[in-house]
C-alpha positions as CSV (number, residue, x, y, z in Angstrom):
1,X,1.1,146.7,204.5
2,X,4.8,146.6,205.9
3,X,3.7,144.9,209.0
4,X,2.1,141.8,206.3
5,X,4.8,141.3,204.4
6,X,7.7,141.3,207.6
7,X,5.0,138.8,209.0
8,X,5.1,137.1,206.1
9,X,8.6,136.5,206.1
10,X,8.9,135.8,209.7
11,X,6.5,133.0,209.4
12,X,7.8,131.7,206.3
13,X,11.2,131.3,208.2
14,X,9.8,129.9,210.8
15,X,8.3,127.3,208.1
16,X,11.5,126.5,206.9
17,X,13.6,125.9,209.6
18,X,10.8,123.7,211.6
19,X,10.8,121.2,208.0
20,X,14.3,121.2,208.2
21,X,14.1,119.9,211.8
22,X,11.2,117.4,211.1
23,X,13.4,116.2,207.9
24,X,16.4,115.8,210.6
25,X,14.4,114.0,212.7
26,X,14.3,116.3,215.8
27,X,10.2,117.0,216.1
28,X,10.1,113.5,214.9
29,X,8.2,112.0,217.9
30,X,5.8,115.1,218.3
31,X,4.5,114.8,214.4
32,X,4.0,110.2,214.6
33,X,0.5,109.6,215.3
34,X,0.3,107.1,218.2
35,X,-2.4,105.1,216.6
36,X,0.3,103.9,214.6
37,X,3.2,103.2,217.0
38,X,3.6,102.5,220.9
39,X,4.7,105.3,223.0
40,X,6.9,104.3,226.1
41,X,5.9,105.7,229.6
42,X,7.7,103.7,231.8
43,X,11.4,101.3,231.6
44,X,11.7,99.2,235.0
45,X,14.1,96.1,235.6
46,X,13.9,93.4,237.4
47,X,17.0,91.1,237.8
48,X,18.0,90.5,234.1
49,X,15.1,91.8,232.2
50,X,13.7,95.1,231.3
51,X,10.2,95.6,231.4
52,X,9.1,98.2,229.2
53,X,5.6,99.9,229.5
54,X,3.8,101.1,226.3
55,X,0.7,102.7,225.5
56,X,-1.0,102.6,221.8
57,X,-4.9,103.6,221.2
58,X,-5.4,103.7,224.9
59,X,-4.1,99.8,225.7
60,X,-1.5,99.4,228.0
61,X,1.2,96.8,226.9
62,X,4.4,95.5,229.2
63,X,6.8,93.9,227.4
64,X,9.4,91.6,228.4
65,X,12.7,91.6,227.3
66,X,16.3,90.2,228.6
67,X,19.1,92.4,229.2
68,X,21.6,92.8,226.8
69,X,24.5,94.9,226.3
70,X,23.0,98.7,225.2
71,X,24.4,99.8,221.7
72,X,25.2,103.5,221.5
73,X,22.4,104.0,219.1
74,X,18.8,103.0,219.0
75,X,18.2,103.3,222.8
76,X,14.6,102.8,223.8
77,X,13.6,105.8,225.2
78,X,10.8,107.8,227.6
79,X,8.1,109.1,225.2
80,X,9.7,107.6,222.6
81,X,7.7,106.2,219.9
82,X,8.4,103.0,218.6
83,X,6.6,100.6,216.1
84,X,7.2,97.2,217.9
85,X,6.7,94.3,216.8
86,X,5.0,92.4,219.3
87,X,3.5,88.4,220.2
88,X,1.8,87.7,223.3
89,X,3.8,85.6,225.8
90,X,0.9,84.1,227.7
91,X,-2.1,83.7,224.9
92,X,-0.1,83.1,222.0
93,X,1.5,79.8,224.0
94,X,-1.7,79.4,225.5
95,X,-4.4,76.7,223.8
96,X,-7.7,76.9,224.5
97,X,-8.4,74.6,227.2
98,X,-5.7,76.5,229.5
99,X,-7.2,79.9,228.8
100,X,-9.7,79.2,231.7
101,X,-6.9,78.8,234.2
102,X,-4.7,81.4,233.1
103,X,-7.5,84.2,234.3
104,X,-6.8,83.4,237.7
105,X,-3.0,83.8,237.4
106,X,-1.3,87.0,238.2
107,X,2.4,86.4,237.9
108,X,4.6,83.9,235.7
109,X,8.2,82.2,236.4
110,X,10.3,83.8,233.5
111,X,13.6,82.0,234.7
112,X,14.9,80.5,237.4
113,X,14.7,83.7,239.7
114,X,12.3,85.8,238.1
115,X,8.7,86.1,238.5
116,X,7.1,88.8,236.7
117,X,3.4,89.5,237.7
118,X,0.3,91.1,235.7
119,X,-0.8,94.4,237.1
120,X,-4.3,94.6,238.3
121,X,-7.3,95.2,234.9
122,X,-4.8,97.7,233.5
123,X,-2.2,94.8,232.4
124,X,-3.6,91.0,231.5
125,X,-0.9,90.0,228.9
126,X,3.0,90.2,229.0
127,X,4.2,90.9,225.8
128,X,7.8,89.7,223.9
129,X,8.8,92.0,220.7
130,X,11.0,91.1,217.6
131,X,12.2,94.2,216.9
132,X,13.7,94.6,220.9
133,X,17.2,93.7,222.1
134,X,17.7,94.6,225.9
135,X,16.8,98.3,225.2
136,X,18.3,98.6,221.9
137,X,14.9,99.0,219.2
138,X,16.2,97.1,216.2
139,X,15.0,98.9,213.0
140,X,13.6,96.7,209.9
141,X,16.0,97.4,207.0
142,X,13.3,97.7,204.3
């Protein structure tokens, strides 16, 4: 009988102090469900943009986005999750007519001296986000 009730405790310590972390935030990223936010596995550069790769339900998405000065909060980060908000760059400009022609493309002029290509069946869209300056992820204030 000792041995349930010091179990008992034990565990319901435990309890506490692990809400107390997820209400701080710190097991935040373990307890999101990805179906509902876009988990970054991957931040690459090239000149002056960031390409940042995401996963969400099993679709890969690389998104575009210049560099700008990083703020000391709200950092884009590794297996971060993040609920982007995101428009295509090539469809979304795209009518119908040029659709055909854009298949056979594989990388696009961004400026002057960048080129960023698509990668392969894994990645057929570049992708801009609203919420996404440089790598600073820009909260909604609702």
């Amino acid at each position: 009988m000792k041995f349930f009730i010091v179990s008992f405790v034990i565990i319901s310590l435990f309890t506490a102090e692990y809400k107390n972390k997820l209400q701080r935030g710190k097991y935040k990223d373990k307890v999101l469900n990805d179906t509902c936010c876009y988990r970054v596995y991957k931040i690459d550069s090239i000149n002056n943009y960031y390409l940042i790769y995401s996963k969400k339900n099993d679709r890969i998405y690389k998104i575009v986005s210049q560099k700008e000065k990083k703020l000391k909060s709200g950092i884009i980060k590794l297996k971060g999750c993040y609920k982007f908000v995101l428009r295509s760059m090539i469809y979304d400009n795209a009518d119908k007519n040029s659709i055909l022609k854009l298949s056979q493309v594989t990388c696009f002029d961004i400026s002057e001296t960048t080129s960023i290509c698509l990668e392969g069946d894994s990645i057929r869209d570049l992708y801009l986000a609203e919420n996404i300056r440089g790598l600073n992820f820009i909260r909604n204030k609702k």
